[in-house]
N, C-alpha and C positions, 0 to 999 in steps of 0.2 A: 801067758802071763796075766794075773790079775791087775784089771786095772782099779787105779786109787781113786776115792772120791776127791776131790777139791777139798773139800776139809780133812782130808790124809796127807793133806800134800803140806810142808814146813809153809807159812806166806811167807810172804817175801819183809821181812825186820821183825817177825815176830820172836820174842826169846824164849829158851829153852830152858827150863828151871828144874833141879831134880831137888829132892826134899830136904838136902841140906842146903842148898842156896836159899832153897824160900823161906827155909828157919832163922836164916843168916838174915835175908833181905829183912824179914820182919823185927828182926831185932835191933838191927843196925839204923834204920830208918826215922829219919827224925821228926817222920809226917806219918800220922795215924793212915795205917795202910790196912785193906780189903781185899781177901781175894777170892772172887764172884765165878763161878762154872756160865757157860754159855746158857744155864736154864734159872741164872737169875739167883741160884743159891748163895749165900755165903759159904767159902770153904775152909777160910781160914780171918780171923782179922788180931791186927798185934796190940798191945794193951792202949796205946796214945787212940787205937782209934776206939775201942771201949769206952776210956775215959773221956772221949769229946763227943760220944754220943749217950754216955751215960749208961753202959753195958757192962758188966763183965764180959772181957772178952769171950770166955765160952758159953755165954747167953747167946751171942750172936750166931756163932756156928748152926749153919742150917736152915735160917733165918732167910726170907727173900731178903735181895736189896731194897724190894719196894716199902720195907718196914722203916729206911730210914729218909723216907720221901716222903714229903705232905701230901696226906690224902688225896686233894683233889687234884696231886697233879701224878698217881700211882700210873691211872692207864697210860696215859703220854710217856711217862719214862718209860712203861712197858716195851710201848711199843719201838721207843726212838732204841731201846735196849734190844731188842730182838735184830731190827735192823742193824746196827752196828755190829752185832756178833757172825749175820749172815756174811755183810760187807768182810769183816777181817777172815772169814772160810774163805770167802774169795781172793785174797790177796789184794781186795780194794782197800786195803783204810787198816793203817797196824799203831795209830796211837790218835790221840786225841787230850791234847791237853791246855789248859787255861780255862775251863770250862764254868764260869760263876755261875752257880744252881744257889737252891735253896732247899736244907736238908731238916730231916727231924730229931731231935732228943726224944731218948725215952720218955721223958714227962710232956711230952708234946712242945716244946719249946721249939720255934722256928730259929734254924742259924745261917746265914751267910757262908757259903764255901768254896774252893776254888778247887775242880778233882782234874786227874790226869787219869788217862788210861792206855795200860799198856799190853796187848795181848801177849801170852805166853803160854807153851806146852808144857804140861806136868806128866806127871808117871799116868794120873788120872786123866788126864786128856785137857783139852783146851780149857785156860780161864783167863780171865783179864783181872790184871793188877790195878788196884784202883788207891791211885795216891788222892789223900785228901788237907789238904791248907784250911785252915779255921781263918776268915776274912774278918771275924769281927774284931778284933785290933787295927787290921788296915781299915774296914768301916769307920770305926770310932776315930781315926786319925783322918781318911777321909773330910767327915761329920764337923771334926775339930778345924780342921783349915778352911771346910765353904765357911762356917761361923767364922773364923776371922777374917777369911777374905771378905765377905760381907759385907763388917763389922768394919773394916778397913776401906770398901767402898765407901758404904754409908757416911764413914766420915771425912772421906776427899771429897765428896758429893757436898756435903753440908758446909766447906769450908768457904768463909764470906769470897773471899780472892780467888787466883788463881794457883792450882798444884801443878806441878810438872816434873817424869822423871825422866833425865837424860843420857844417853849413853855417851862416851868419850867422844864420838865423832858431833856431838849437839845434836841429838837428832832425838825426836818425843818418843818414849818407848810407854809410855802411860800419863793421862792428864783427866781433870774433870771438866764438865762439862761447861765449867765456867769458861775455860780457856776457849773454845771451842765462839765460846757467846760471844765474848768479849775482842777476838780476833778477829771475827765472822769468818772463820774455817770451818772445814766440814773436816770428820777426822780422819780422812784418806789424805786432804791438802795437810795437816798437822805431820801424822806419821810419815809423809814424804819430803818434807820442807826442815832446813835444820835451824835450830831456834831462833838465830840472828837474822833471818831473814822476814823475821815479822815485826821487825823494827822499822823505825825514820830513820833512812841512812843517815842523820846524825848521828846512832846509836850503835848501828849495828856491830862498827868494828869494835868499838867496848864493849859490847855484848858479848864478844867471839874473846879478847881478851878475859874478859871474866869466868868463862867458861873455863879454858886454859885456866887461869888463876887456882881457881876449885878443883881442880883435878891434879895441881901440882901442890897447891898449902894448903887444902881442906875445908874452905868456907869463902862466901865473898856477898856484899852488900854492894847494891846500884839503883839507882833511879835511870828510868827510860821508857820512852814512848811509844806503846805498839803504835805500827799503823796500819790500821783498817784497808782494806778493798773498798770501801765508800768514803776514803780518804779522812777518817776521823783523825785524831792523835790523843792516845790516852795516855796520861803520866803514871807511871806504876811504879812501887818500889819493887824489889825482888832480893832475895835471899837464895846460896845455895848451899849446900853440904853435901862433902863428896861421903858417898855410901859403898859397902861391897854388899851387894846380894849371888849368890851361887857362885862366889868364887870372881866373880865381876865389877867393876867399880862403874861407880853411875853417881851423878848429880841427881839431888830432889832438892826442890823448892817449895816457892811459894809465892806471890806476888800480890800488894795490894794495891787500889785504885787510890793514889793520894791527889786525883782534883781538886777534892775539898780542901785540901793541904794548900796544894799550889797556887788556887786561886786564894786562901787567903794567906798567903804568903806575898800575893802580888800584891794584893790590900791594901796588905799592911806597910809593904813598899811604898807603895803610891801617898799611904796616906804620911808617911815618913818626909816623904820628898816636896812631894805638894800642900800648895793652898786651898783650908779647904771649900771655902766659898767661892775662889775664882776657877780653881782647876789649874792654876797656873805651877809651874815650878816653884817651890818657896824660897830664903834667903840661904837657908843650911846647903839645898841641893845646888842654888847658883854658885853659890861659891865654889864649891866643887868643881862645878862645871868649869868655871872661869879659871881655877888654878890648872884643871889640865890644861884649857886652851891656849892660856900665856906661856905654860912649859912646853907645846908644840909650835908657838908662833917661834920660843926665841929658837929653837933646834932646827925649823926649817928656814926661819928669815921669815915669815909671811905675816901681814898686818892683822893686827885683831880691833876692829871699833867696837866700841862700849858705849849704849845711850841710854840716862836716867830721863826718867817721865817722873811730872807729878800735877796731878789735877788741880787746876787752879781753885779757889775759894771750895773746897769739900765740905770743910769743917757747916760752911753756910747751909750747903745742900743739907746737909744732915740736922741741923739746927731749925730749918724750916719745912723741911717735907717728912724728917724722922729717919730712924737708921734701916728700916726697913727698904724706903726708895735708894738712900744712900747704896744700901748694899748693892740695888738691884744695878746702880748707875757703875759698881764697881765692875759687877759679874760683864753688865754690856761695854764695860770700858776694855776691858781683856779680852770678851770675842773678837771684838775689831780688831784691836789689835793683832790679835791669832793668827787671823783671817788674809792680814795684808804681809805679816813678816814670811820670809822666805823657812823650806823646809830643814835648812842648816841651823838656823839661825835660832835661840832661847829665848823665849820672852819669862819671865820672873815675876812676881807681886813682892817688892823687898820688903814691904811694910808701910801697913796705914791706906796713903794715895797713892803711894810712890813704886812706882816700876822699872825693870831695868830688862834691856831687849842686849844677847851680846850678840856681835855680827861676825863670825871667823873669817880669814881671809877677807876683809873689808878694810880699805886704806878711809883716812880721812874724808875726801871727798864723796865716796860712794855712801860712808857713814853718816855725812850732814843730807844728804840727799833722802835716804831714809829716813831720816828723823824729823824734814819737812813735809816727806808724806806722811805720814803717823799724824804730827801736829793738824796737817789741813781736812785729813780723813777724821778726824775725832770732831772737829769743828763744824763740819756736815750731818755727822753724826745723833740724829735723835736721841732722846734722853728719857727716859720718864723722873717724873718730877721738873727740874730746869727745862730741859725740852733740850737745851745748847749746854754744851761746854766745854770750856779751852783747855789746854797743857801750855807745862811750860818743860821745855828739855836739855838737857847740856850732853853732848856729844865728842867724843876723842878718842884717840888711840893709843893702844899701850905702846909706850916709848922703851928704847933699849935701854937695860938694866933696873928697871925701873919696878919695885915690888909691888905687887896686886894692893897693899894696905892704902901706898902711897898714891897709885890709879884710882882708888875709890875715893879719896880723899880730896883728889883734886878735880877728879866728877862732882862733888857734893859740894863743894864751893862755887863751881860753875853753875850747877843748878838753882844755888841760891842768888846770883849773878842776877841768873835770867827775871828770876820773881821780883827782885829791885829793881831792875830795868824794864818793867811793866807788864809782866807775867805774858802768856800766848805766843811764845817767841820760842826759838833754839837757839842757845849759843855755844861755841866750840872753844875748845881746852888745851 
């Protein structure tokens, strides 16, 4: 019996075509197809792949393959062709396909393409099927999404604040590099950490609810404090809106540093509330103060004392040293004072000379007690300009039933008391 060569022998997947299947195949195929002899010929190719290399199809016929290779790379596919033809004789290797090359048009025009190959037996003997995909639409879409992913980094990058996109679980599936700065995360600590946990546990449970929130009604506005591994505390607003991308819902944000906000929000507070030459509390804020405290005295029972100050002869100091030293004797009239009142306790500038210190929980006697040291501390007290200077003060307790209008009222008579009965003295109401 004769024996067969190896390339006698069927390989092992290779398919068997007789001339009306390949007439079929070529027609039916919706990818310009080649079909190439083991020595590199074109043996047949169907019109789509004419037209995408710019041939009439029976131009091609006869044609090596290497006519639609760029030149300088003709030897290389010779060769990597010869071997691939040996390997399928073999029964080593019966397809090959995804293969991005880069092929020739008739006018020399270079194109992007994606070929398959598939060995097969003909009446003529062995050729391999060469399907070919034209990649330049997928280039060009390619080309078109790095520009706008780019184009879409470039501008998370540029954004003054912070971006952040979340997935439903809170967790950072993309951010810039802001967030990164401004947390002091590395983006391995970011991607593994989920959002709420870079907050001041003041924050963080509203954080985790607003999260929720956006993902159940589609937007949410907060103010909240990252905080730092170096323990800073930053105030940020933050904005979010829930998105779907690839069939997925996801939060994106955004978040800006409003310090400047906050601190002059405090400013403006402060300067709302206080005086501004002494630093002290002003009359708008005591009052306030004093209306809670008389509504908690009378709900728990507990005493509240109340002491007015007012410097004796001022008007003088100011008459003879000028309003400059006057001030300065005010500013130093209010440190002492500051200095010696307890930290419960409010000292006030009510107006002009006149001060008023409230004491919470303070009965009568502990009240008059204070307001002899204050008197004797002020009277030790160096001065610029005078050098000495006295007070005079009236001290009491808010009594039950009795209105905040009616307590100040009967304060400011007593302190006029004291000034007729020879000013430097306390007396009690």
């Amino acid at each position: 019996m004769r024996r067969t060569k190896p390339y006698d022998m069927p390989a092992r997947g290779v398919v068997t075509l007789d001339p009306e299947s390949l007439k079929s195949l070529c027609e039916i195929s919706p990818y310009p197809l080649l079909l190439v002899d083991d020595q590199g010929s074109i043996l047949k190719a169907n019109p789509r792949a004419g037209d995408l290399f710019g041939y009439p199809e029976d131009d091609l016929v006869g044609q090596p393959v290497e006519l639609l290779i760029p030149e300088t790379l003709r030897p290389a596919h010779q060769l990597q062709r010869d071997s691939y033809v040996s390997q399928t004789r073999a029964g080593q290797r019966v397809m090959r396909d995804g293969l991005d090359v880069e092929a020739r048009k008739r006018d020399g025009t270079l194109i992007p393409v994606e070929v398959t190959l598939v060995p097969v037996d003909t009446t003529g003997g062995r050729a391999i099927v060469t399907s070919v995909i034209d990649l330049r639409p997928r280039k060009t879409l390619e080309a078109q999404l790095r520009e706008e992913r780019d184009l879409s980094d470039a501008i998370i990058r540029s954004l003054p604040g912070v971006f952040y996109l979340l997935d439903d679980q809170g967790r950072f599936q993309r951010w810039n590099r802001n967030l990164e700065r401004v947390t002091e995360r590395s983006a391995e600590e970011l991607f593994q950490a989920p959002a709420w946990s870079l907050f001041d546990p003041r924050d963080s449970h509203r954080i985790q609810k607003a999260i929720e929130t956006v993902f159940r009604d589609g937007s949410f506005e907060i103010d909240a404090e990252f905080k730092t591994p170096s323990g800073s505390s930053i105030p940020f607003h933050f904005t979010g809106l829930r998105v779907e991308l690839a069939g997925r819902q996801y939060l994106t944000g955004a978040g800006v540093d409003i310090s400047t906000r906050k601190a002059l929000e405090a400013d403006l507070r402060h300067r709302a509330n206080h005086d501004a030459l002494t630093g002290l509390v002003n009359r708008h804020h005591f009052e306030n103060i004093l209306r809670h405290e008389l509504t908690r005295s009378e709900r728990y029972g507990t005493p509240v004392a109340l002491i007015t100050l007012d410097i004796d002869h001022f008007k003088a100091i100011n008459d003879r040293f000028g309003h400059l030293i006057g001030d300065e004797v005010l500013r130093r009239f209010a440190a002492s004072l500051k200095d010696r009142i307890r930290a419960t306790d409010t000292l006030a500038r009510w107006g002009g000379e006149e001060f008023m210190i409230l004491l919470p929980q303070t009965d009568a006697h502990n009240g008059m007690l204070m307001a002899e040291a204050v008197r004797a501390l002020i009277a030790e007290t160096p001065m610029p300009g005078p050098g000495r200077i006295t007070l005079s003060a009236a001290v009491t307790i808010h009594r039950d039933g009795e209105s905040r209008h009616e307590l100040l009222r009967r304060l400011d008579e007593a302190l006029y008391r004291a000034k007729r009965e020879g000013r430097n003295r306390v007396v009690t109401c």
